[in-house]
MDTraj code that builds the backbone (N, CA, C; nanometers):
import mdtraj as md
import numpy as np

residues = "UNK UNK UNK UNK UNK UNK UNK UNK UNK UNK UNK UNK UNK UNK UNK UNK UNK UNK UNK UNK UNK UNK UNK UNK UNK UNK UNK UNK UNK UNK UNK UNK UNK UNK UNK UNK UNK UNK UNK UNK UNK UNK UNK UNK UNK UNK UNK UNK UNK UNK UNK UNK UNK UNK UNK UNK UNK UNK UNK UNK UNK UNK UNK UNK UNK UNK UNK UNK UNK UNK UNK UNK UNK UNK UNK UNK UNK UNK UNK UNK UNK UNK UNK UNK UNK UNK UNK UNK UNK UNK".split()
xyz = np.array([
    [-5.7596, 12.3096, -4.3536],
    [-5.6565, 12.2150, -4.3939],
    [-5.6622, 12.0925, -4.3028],
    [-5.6390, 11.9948, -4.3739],
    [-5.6424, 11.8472, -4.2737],
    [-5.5779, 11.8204, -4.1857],
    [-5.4376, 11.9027, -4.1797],
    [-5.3259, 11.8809, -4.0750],
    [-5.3675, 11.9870, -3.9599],
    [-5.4655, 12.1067, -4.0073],
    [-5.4996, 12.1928, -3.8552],
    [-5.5927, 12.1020, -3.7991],
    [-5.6667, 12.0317, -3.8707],
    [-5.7957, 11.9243, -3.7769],
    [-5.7378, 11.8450, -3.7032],
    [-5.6074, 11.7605, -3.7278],
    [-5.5505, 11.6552, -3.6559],
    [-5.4801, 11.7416, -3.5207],
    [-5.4032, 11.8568, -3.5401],
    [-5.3471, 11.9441, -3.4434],
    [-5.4545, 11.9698, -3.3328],
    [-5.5912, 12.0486, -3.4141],
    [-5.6791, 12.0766, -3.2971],
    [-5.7269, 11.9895, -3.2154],
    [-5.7810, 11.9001, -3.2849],
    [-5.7829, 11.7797, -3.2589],
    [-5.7112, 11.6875, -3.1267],
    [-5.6185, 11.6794, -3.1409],
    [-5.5446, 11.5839, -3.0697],
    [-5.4010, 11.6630, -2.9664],
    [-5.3544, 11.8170, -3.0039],
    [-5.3333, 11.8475, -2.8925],
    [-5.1334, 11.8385, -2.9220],
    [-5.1085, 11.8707, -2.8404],
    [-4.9109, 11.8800, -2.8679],
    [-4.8887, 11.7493, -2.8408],
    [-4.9360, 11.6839, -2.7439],
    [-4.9058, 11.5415, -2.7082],
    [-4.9481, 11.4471, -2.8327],
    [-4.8295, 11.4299, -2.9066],
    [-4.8915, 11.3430, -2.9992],
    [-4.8239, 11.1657, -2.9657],
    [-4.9107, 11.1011, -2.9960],
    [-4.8264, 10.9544, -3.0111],
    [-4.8502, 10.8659, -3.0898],
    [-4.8743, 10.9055, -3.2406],
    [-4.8684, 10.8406, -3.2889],
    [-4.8464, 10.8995, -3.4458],
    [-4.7896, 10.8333, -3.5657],
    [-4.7511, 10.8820, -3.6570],
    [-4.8330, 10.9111, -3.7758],
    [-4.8698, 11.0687, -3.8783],
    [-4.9603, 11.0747, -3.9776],
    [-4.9514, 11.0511, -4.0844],
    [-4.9465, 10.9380, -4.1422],
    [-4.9044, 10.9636, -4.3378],
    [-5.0387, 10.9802, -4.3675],
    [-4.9928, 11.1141, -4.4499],
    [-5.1108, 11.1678, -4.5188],
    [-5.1140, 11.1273, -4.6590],
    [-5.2438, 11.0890, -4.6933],
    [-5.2774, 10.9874, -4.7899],
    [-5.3090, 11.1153, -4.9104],
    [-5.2944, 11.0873, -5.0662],
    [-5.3318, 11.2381, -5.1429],
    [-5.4201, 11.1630, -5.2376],
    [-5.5280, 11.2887, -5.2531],
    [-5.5871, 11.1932, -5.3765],
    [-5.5601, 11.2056, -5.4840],
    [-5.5941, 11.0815, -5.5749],
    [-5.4596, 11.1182, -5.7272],
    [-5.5188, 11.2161, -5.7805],
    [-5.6418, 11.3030, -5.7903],
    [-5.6383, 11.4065, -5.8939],
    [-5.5608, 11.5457, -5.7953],
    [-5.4825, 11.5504, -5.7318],
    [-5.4481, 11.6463, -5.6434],
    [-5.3086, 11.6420, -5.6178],
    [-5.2248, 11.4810, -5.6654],
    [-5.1103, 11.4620, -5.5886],
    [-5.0355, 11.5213, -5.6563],
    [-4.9992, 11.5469, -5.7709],
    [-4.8680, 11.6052, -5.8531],
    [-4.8680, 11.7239, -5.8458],
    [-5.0186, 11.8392, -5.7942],
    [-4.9566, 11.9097, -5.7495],
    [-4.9280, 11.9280, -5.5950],
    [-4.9658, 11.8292, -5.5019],
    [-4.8976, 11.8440, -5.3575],
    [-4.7637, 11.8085, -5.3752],
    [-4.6975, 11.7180, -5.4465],
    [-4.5190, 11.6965, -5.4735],
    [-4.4853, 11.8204, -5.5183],
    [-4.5157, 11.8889, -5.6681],
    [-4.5003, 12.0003, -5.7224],
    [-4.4316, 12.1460, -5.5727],
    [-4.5779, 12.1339, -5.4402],
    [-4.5566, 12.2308, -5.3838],
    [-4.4806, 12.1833, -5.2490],
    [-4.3887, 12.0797, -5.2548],
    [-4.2869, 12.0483, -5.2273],
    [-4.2798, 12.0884, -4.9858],
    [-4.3896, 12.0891, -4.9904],
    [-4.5026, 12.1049, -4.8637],
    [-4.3744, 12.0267, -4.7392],
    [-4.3208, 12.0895, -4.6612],
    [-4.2824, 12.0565, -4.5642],
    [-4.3875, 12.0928, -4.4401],
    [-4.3618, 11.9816, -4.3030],
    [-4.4239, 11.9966, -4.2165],
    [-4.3711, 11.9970, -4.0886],
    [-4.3506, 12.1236, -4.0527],
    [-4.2852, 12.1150, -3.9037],
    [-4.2801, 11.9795, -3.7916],
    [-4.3534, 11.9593, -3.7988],
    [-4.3922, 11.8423, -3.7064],
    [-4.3639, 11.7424, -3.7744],
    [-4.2479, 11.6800, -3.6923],
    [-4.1657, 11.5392, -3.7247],
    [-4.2320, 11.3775, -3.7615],
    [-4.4245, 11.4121, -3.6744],
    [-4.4307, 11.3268, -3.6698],
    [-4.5824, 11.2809, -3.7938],
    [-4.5523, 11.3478, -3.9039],
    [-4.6331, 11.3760, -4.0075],
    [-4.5674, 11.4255, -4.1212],
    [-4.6095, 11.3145, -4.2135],
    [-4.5288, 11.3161, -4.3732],
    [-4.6272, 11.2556, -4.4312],
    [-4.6035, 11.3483, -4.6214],
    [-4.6653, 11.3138, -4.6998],
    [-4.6545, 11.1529, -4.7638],
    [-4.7655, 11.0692, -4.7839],
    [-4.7385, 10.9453, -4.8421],
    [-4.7928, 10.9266, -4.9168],
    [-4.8186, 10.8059, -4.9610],
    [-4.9036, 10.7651, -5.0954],
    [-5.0143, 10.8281, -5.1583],
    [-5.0522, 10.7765, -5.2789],
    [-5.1481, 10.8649, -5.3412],
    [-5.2568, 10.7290, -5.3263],
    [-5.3696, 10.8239, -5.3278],
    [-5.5432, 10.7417, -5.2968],
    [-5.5802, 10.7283, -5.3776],
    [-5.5941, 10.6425, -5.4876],
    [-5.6717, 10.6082, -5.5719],
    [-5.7552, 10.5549, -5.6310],
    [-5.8401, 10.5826, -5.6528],
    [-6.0364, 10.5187, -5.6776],
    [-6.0382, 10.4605, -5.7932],
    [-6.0207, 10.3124, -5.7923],
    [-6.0587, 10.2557, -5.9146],
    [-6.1496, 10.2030, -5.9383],
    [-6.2681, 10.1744, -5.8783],
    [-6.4009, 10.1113, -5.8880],
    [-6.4916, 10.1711, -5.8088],
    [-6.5794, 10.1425, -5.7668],
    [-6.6951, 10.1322, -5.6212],
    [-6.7018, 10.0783, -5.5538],
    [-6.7933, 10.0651, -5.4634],
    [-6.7860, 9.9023, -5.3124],
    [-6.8866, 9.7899, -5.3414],
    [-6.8192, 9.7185, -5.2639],
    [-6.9127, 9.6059, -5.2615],
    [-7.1173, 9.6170, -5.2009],
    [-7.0592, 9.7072, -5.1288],
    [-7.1859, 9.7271, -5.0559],
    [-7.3095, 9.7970, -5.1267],
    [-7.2585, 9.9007, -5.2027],
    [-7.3808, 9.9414, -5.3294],
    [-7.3545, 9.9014, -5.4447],
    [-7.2977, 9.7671, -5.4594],
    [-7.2784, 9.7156, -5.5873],
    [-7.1964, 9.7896, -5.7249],
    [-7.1343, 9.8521, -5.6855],
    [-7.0793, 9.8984, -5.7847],
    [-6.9351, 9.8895, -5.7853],
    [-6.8898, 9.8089, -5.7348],
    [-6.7248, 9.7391, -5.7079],
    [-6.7126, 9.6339, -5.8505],
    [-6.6206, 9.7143, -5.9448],
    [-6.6346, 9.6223, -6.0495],
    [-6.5762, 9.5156, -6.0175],
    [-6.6959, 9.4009, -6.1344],
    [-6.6383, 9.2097, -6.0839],
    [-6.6448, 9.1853, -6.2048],
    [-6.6131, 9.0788, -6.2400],
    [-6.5863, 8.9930, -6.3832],
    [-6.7244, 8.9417, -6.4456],
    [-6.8040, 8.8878, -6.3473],
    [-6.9630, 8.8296, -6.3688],
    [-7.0357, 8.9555, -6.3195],
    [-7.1694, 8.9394, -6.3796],
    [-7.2960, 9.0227, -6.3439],
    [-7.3150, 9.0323, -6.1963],
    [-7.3668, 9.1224, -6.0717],
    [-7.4478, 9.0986, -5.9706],
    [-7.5632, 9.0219, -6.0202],
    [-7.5168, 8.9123, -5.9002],
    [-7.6666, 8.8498, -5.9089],
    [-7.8079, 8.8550, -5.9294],
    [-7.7984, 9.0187, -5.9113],
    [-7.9735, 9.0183, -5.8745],
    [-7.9980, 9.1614, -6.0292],
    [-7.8851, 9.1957, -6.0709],
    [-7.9121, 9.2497, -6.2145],
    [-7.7604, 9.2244, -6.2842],
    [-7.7799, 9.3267, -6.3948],
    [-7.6768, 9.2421, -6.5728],
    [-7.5644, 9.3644, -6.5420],
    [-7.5510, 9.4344, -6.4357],
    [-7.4489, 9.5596, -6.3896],
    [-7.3161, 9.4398, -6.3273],
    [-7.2051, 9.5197, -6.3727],
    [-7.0652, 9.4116, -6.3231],
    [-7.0143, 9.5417, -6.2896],
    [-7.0746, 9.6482, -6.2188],
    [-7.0066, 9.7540, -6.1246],
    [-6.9649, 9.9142, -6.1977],
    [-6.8759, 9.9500, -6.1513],
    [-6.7621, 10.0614, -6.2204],
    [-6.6845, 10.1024, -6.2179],
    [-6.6461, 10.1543, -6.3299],
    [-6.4558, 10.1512, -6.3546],
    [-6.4479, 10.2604, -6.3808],
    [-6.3292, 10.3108, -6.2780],
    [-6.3582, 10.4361, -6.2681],
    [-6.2279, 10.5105, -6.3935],
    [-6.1570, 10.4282, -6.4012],
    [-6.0448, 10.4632, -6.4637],
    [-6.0010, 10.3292, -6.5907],
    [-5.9392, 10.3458, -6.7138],
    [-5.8887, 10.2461, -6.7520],
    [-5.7611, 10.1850, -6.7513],
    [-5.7503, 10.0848, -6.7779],
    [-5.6330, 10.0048, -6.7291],
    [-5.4917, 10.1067, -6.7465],
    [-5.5174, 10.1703, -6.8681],
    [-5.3578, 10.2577, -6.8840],
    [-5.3839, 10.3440, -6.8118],
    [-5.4888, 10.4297, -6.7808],
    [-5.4821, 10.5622, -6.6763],
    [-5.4447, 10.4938, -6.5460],
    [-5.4701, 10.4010, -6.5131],
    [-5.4293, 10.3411, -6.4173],
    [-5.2417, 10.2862, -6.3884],
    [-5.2342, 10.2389, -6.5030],
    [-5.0507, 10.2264, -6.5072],
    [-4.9976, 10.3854, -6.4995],
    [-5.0805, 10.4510, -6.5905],
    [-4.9997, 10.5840, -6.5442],
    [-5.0204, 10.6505, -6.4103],
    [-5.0819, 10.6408, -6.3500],
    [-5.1242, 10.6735, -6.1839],
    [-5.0093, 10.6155, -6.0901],
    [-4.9992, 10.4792, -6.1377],
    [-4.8785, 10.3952, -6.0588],
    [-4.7789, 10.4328, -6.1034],
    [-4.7225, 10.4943, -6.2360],
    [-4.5797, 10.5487, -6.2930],
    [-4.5714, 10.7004, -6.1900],
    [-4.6522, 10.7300, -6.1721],
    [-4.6866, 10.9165, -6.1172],
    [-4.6722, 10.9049, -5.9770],
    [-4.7082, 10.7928, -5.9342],
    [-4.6964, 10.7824, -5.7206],
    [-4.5836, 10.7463, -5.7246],
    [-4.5137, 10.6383, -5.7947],
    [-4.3668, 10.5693, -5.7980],
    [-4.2689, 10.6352, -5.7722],
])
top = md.Topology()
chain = top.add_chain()
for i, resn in enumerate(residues, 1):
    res = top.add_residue(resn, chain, resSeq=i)
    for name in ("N", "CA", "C"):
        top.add_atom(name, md.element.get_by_symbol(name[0]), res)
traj = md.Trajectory(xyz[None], top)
């Protein structure tokens, strides 16, 4: 689990605060299991969501072609799966 890595990790002395980020195919059911965390200084937050690729392997969708081929990236989701993602974190 991600919260024993940060514990082992870093020790009782903590100083600084964790919002744990969820990814959207996972988040409704981390709300669903309603997950409390002893430790004051770590709470669940926003949901992570992947709507394209990066810039760096070209696959960050853009409006025009990459320059160097006729690819304008990828989409990972469409515009309404996407409004509904933002209705579902809200």
């Amino acid at each position: 689990m991600p919260l024993d890595a940060y514990l082992n990790t870093l020790g009782k002395d903590m100083k600084f605060r964790v919002n744990l980020l969820t990814h959207e195919q996972v988040y409704e059911d981390v709300v669903q299991a309603e997950k409390t965390y002893k430790e004051n200084f770590v709470e669940r937050d926003a949901m992570k969501i992947f709507a394209d690729g990066a810039f760096g392997a070209k696959t960050a969708l853009v409006s025009e072609p990459y320059e160097d081929s006729a690819d304008k990236g990828l989409q990972i989701h469409t515009v309404e799966k996407l409004e509904q993602l933002v209705q579902t974190a809200s």
